[in-house]
Structure formats: C-alpha cells, structure tokens
Backbone as CSV, one residue per row, in Angstrom:
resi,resn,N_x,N_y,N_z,CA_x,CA_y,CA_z,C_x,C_y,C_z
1,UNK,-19.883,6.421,0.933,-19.108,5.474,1.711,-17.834,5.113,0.948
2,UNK,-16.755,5.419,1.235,-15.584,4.608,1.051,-15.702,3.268,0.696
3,UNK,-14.764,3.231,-0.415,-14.263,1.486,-0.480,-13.222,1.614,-0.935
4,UNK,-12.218,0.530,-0.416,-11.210,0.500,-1.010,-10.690,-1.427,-1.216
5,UNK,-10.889,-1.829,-2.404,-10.144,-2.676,-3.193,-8.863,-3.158,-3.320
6,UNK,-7.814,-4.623,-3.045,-7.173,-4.265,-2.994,-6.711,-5.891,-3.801
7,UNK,-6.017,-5.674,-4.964,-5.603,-6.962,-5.630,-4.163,-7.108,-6.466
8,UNK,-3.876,-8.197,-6.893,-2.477,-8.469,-7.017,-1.727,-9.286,-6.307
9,UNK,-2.140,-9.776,-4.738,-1.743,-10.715,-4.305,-1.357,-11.901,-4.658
10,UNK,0.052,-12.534,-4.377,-0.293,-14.486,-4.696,1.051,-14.896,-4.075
11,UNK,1.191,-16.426,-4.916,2.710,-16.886,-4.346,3.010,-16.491,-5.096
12,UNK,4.834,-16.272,-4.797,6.119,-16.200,-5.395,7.148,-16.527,-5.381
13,UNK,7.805,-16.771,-6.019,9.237,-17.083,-5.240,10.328,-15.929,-5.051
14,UNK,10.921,-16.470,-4.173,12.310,-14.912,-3.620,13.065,-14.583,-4.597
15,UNK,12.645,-13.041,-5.124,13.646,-12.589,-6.195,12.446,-12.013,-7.183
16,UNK,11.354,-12.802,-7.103,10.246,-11.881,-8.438,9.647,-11.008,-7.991
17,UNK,8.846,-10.493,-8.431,8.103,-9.222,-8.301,6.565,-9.321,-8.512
18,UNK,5.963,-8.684,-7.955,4.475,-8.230,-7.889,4.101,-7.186,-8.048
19,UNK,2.518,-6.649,-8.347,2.413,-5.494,-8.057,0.897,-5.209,-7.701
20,UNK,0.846,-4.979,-6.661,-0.566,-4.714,-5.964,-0.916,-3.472,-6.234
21,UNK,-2.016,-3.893,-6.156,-3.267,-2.714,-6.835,-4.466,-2.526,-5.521
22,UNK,-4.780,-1.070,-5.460,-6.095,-1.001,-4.566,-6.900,0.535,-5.268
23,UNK,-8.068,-0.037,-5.707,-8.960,0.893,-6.279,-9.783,1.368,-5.430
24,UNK,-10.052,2.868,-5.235,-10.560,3.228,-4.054,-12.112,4.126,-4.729
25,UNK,-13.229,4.086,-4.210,-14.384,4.479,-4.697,-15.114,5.317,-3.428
26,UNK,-16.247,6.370,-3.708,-16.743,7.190,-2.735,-15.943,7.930,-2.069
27,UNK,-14.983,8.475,-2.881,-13.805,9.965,-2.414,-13.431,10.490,-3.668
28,UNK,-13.025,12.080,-3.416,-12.423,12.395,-4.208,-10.691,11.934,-4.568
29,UNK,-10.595,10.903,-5.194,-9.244,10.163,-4.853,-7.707,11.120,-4.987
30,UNK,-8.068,12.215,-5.507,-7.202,13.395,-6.176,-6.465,13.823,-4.801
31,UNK,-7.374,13.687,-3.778,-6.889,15.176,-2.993,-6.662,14.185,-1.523
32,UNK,-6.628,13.099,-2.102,-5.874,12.097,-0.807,-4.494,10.997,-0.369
33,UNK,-3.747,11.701,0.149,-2.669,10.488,0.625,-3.030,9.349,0.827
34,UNK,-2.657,7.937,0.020,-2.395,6.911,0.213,-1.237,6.326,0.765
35,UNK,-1.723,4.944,1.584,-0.499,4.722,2.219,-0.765,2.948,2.188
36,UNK,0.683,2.424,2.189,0.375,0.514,2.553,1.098,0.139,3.341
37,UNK,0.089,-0.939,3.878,0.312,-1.346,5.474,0.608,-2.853,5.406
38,UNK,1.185,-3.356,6.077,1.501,-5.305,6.516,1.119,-5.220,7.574
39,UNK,0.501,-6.775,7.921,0.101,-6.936,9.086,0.031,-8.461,8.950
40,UNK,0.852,-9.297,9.504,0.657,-10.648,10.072,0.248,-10.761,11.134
41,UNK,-0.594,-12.232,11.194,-1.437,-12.651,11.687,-0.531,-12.488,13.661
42,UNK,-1.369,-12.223,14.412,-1.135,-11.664,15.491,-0.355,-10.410,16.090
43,UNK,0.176,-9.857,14.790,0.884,-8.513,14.833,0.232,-7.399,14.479
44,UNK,0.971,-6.486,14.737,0.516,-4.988,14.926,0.842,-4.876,13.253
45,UNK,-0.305,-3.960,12.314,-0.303,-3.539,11.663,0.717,-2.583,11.222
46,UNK,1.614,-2.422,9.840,2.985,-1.861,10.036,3.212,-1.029,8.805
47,UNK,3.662,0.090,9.001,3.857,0.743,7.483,4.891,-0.025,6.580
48,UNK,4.601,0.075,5.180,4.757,0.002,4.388,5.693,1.058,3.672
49,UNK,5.052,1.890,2.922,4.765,2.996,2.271,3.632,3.853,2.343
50,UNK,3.974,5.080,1.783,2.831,6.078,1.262,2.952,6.926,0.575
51,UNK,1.819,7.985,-0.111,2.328,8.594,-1.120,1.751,9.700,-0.846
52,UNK,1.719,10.797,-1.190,1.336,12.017,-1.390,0.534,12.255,-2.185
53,UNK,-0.821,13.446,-1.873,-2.427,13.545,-2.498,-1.794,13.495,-3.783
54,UNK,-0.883,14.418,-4.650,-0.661,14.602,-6.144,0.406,13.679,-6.600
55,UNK,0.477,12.702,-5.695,1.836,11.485,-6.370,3.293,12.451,-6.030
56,UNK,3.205,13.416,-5.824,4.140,13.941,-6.126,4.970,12.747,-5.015
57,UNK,5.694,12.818,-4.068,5.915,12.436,-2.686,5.952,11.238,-2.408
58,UNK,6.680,10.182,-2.080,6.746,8.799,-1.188,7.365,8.834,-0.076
59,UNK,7.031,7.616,0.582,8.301,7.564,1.621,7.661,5.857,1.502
60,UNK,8.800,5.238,2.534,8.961,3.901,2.369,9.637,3.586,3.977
61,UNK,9.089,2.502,4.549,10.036,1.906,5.593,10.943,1.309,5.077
62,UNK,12.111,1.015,6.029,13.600,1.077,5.687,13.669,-0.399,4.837
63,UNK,12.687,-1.014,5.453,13.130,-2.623,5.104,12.571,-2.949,3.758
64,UNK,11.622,-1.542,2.965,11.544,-2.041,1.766,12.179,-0.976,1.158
65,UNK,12.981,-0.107,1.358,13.026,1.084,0.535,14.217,0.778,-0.807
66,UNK,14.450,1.244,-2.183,14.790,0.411,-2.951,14.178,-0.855,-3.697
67,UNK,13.338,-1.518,-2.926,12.833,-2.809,-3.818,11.533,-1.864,-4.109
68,UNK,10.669,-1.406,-3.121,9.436,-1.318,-3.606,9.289,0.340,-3.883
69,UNK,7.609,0.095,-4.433,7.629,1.537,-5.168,6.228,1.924,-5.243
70,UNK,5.680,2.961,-4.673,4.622,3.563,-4.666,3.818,4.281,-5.789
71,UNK,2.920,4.442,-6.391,2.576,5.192,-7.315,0.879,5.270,-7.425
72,UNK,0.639,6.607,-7.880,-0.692,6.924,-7.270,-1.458,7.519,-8.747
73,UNK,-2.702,6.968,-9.354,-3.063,7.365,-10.521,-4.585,7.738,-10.425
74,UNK,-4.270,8.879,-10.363,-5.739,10.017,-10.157,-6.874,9.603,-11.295
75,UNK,-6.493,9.112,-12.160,-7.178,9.117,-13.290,-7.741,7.854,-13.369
76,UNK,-7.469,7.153,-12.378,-8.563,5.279,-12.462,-8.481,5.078,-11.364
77,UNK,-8.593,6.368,-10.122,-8.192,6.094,-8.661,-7.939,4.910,-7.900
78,UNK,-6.510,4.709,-8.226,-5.663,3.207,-8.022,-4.549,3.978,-7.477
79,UNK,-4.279,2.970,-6.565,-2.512,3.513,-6.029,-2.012,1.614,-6.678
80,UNK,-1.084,1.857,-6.590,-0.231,0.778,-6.857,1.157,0.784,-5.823
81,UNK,1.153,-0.470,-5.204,2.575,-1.122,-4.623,3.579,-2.594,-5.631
82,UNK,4.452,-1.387,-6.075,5.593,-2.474,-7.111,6.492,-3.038,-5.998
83,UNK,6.435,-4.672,-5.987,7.575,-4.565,-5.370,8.283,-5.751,-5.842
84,UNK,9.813,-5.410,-5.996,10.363,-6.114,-6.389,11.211,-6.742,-5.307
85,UNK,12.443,-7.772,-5.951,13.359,-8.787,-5.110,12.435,-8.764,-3.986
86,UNK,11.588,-9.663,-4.177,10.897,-10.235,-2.459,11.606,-11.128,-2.087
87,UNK,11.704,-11.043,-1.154,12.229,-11.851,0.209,10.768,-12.749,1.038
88,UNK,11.441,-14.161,1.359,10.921,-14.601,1.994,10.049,-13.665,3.606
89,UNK,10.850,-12.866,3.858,9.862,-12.074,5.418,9.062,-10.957,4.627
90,UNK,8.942,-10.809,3.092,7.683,-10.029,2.874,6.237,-10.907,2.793
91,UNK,6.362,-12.108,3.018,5.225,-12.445,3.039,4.431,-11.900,4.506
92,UNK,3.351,-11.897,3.980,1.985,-11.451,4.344,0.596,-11.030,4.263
93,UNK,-0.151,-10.019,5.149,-1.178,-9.385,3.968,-0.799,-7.513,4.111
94,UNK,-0.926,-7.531,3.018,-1.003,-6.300,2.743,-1.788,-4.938,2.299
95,UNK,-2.601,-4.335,3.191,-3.549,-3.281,2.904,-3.101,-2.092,2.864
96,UNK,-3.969,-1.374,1.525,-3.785,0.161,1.492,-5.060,1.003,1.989
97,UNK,-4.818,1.938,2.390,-5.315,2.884,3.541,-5.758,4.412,2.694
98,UNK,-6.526,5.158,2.870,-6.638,6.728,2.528,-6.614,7.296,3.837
99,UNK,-5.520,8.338,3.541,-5.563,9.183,4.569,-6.779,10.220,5.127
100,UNK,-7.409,10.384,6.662,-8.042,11.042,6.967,-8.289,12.238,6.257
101,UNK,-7.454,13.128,5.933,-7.669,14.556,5.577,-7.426,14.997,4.104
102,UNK,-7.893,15.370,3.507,-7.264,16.015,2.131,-5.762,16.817,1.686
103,UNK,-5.442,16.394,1.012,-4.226,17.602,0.541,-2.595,17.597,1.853
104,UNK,-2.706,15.808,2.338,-1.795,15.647,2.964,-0.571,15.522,2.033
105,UNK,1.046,15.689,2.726,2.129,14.753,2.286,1.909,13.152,2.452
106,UNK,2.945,12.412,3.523,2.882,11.188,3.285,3.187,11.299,4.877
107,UNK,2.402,10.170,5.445,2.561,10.124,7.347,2.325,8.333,7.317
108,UNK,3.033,8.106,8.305,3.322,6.755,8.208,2.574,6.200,9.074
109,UNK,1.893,6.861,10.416,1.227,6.648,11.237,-0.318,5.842,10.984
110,UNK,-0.708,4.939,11.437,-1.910,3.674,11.064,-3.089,5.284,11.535
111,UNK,-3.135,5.893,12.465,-4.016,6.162,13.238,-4.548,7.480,12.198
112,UNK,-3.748,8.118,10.827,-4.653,9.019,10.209,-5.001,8.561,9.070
113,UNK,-5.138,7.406,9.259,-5.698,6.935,7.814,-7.050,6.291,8.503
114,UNK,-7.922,6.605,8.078,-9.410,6.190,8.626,-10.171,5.313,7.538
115,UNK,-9.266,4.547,6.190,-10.089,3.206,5.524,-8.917,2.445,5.338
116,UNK,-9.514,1.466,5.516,-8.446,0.547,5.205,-9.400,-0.910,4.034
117,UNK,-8.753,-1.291,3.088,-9.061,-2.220,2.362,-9.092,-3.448,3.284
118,UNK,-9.646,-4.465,2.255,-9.709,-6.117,2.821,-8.649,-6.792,2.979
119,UNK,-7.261,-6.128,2.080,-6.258,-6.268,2.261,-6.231,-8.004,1.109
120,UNK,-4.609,-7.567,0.972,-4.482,-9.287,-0.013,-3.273,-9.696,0.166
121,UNK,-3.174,-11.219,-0.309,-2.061,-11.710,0.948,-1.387,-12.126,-0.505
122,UNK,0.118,-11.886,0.586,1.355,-12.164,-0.677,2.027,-12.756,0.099
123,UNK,2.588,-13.868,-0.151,3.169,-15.223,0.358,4.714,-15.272,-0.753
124,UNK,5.459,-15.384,0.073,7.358,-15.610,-1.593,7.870,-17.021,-0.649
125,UNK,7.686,-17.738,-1.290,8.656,-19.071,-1.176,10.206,-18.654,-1.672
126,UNK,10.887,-19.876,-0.555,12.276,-19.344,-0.612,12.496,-20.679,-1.681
C-alpha cells in the first residue's frame, strides 16, 4: 500500500521561505514522477509542480515558476517543494501526489497521479 507523508508546513510571513517535504513508502520511489498540488478549501485541486522518475525534469505552473523548486531524492524517497518569496495567495494546503505509471516525465494533470498525501497547510501573513 502506498503512503505518502507530507511535512514542512506552517505560518510565514511574505518574502520567507519554506520547504515541504513528502516521504513516500510501499513503491519503488526510483521509477516514479512526483508532482504538488494546492487546493483551498472549496476549490478544485491545482498543480503546483512536478518532477520527473530520475529528477532529471520539472515543470512548474506559471504563478510559481522562479520562486519555487522541485527536487526528488531516490535515496530517502522524499521529493521536496522549496519555495521561496511567498506571497500572501500561496497560502493553503499543499499535497504531493505519485504518478500512476512508472518511468514518466512530468504531467500536470490531477487525474494520473493515483496517491495523494494528507497534504499540509502553509499559511504567509502579509
């Protein structure tokens, strides 16, 4: 069974940085695209980022691309989301996902990622 872990969340204020962590267990974590998702409360779940099975690869939605930063470590199967200069509209919660299939690039789409963490909430005071 899948699990995926997901910590680093808290307050902040606009301008510092965080960096979320999600440890994923019951996969081979090597040979899977990770990806992170936002989702406030009554909204549609929203990409983030994602990364590619060998790290090689990111991509980023527009509204974080530059501040934040993806990175994927085979070796303590953790992806990590850096993100810096937060802005007050990054608050939220934020979950990371494994992609359905093995040996993907990076797809931004909610619907091929089949786990999703408990997700952890990051709140930036202005």
């Amino acid at each position: 069974q899948v699990q995926l872990v997901e910590f680093g969340g808290g307050l902040v204020q606009a301008g510092d940085s965080l960096r979320l962590s999600c440890v994923v267990s019951g996969r081979t974590f090597s040979r899977y695209a990770m990806g992170w998702f936002r989702q406030a409360p009554g909204k549609e779940r929203s990409f983030v980022g994602a990364v590619s099975w060998n790290g090689g690869i990111t991509d980023y939605a527009d509204s974080v691309k530059g501040r934040f930063t993806i990175s994927k470590d085979n070796a303590k199967n953790t992806v990590y989301l850096q993100m810096n200069s937060l802005k007050h509209e990054n608050t939220t919660i934020y979950y990371c996902a494994v992609d359905k299939s093995p040996f993907r690039v990076v797809r931004r789409s909610t619907i091929v990622y089949n786990c999703f963490g408990q997700g952890t909430k990051v709140t930036v005071s202005t």
